[in-house]
N, C-alpha and C positions, 0 to 999 in steps of 0.2 A: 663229559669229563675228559678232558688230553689222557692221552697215552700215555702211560710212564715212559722212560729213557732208561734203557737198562742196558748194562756194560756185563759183560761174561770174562770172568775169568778162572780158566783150569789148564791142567798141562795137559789133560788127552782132548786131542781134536775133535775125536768123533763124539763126545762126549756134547763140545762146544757145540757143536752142530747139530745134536739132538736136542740141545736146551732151546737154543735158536730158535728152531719149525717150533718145538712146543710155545712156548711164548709170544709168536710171532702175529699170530690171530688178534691177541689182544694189546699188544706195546712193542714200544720202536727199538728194535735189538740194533744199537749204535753202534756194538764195537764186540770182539772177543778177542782175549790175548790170555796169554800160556803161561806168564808166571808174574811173581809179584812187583818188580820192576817195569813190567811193560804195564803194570794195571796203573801205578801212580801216574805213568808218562800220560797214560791216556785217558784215564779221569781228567786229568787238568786242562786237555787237548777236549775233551767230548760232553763236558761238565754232564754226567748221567744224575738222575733221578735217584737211582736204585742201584748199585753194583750186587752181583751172583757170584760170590766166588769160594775156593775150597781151600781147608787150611792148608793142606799138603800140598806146597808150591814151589820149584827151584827158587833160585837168586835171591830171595823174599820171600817165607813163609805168607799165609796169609792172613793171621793173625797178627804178626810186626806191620805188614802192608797193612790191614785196618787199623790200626792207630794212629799210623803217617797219614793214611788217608782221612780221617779224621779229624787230624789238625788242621790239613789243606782244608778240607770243604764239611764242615761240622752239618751242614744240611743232608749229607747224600744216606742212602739207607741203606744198611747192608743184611744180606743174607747169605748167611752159610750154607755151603748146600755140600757135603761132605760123605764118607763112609763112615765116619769117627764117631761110637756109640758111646762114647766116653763121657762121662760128666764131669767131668772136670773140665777134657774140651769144651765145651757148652759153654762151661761160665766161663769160662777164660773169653772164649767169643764176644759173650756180652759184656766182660769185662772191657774189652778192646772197641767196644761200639756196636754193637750186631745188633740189627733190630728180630732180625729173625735167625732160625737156625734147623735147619731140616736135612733128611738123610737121602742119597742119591735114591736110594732103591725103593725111595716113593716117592719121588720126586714128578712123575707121573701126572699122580694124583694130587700134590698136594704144594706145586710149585706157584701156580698162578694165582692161587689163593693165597701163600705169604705172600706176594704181593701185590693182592690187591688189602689184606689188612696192613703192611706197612705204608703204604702209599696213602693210608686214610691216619696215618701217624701211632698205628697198634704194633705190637708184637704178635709174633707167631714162631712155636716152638714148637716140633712135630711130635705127635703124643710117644711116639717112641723114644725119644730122646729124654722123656721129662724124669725118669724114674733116677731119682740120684741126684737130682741138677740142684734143687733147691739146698742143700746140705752144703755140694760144693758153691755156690753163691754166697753162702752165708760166713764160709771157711775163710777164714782171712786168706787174703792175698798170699801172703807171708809163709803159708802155707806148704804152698809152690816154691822149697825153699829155695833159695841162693837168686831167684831169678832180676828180684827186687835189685838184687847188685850190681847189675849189667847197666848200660849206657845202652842209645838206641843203637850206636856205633857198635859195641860192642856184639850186641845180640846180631848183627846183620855180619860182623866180621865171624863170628862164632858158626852161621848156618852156613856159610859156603865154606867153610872151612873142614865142618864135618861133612857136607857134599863130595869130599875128598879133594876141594881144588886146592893148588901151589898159592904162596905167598905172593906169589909175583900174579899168578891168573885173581885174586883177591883183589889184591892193590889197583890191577886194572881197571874191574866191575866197578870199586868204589871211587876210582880216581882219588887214590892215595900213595903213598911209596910204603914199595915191601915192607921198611924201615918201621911205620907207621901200624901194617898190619901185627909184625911181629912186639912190636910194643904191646897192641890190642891184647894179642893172644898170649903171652908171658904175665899179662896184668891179670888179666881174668882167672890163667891159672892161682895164681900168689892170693887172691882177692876168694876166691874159692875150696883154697884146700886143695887142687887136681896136682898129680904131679907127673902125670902122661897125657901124649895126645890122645889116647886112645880113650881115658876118662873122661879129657874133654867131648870128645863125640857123644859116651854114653850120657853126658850129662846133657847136651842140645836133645841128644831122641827122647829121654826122660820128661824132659819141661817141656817137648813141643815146639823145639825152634827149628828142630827139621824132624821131620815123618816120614819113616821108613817103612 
């Protein structure tokens, strides 16, 4: 059987580099990069098998990154591999594409096995994670209120914004004009109910579009 092609992405290095060795015995660790922007540049550049990556991500959550990613290459597999015991994370995961979805702190044990069931086209969901999951999978989307109302533009202008950057350091990342971001961010207040920045942030940490 070939090796998978697996792509790493997290924002701690060392981390990167412990996934790496561990993996490395059995599949081709192609690439690791630090947050959700570098993972789309180099999906596209490294076409992997398999991407590793965690939801908690500068520039691109990895959650918004697995859906774009998705669109780009509907074949590729992804596994979450996170601290987030959260079931609602979870399904949101798999909402967004995830074939699999497991917790760093056993990751050890239990990393090379999701992927060797995703790679045979199974799931795998780390038995810790499962208690809760099934409830929020079932829970309508909608659930997750307001989130359904955002644009992809918008949810990607909304995380670096509560990251604390400038309208102008925004406009940069996205190759837009300030002009454009502040449109984003005045809509989504008016479109949401929010009537401070400060709401707006607590409303991204709430839904998961940045993690604190």
């Amino acid at each position: 059987m070939r090796r998978p092609r697996v792509l790493l992405a997290d924002d701690h290095r060392l981390l990167r580099e412990a996934f790496a060795q561990l993996l490395e015995p059995g599949c081709d660790v192609v690439g690791a990069v630090a947050d959700g922007r570098a993972l789309l540049e180099a999906a596209r550049e490294l076409r992997p098998d398999i991407v590793v990556l965690d939801v908690a991500m500068p520039l691109l959550n990895g959650l918004d990154a697995a859906r774009q990613l998705k669109g780009l290459m509907p074949e590729v597999r992804l596994i979450f591999l996170t601290v987030s015991e959260d079931p609602d994370v979870a399904a949101e995961a798999f909402r967004a594409g995830a074939s699999g979805y497991l917790l760093k702190n056993s990751a050890a044990s239990e990393l090379f096995k999701a992927i060797q069931e995703v790679s045979q086209g199974r799931s795998y969901i780390t038995p810790l994670a499962t208690e809760g999951l099934v409830g929020s999978l079932i829970r309508e989307p909608g659930a997750s209120r307001g989130t359904g109302q955002l644009s992809t533009r918008q949810r990607e202008v909304l995380q670096l914004l509560a990251e604390g950057r400038t309208m102008k350091e925004v406009a940069r990342i996205l190759t837009i004009t300030p002009r454009t971001v502040a449109f984003h961010k005045y809509s989504m207040m008016e479109d949401l109910g929010i009537k401070t920045s400060a709401e707006l942030v607590h409303f991204a940490i709430k839904h998961h579009i940045v993690v604190v």
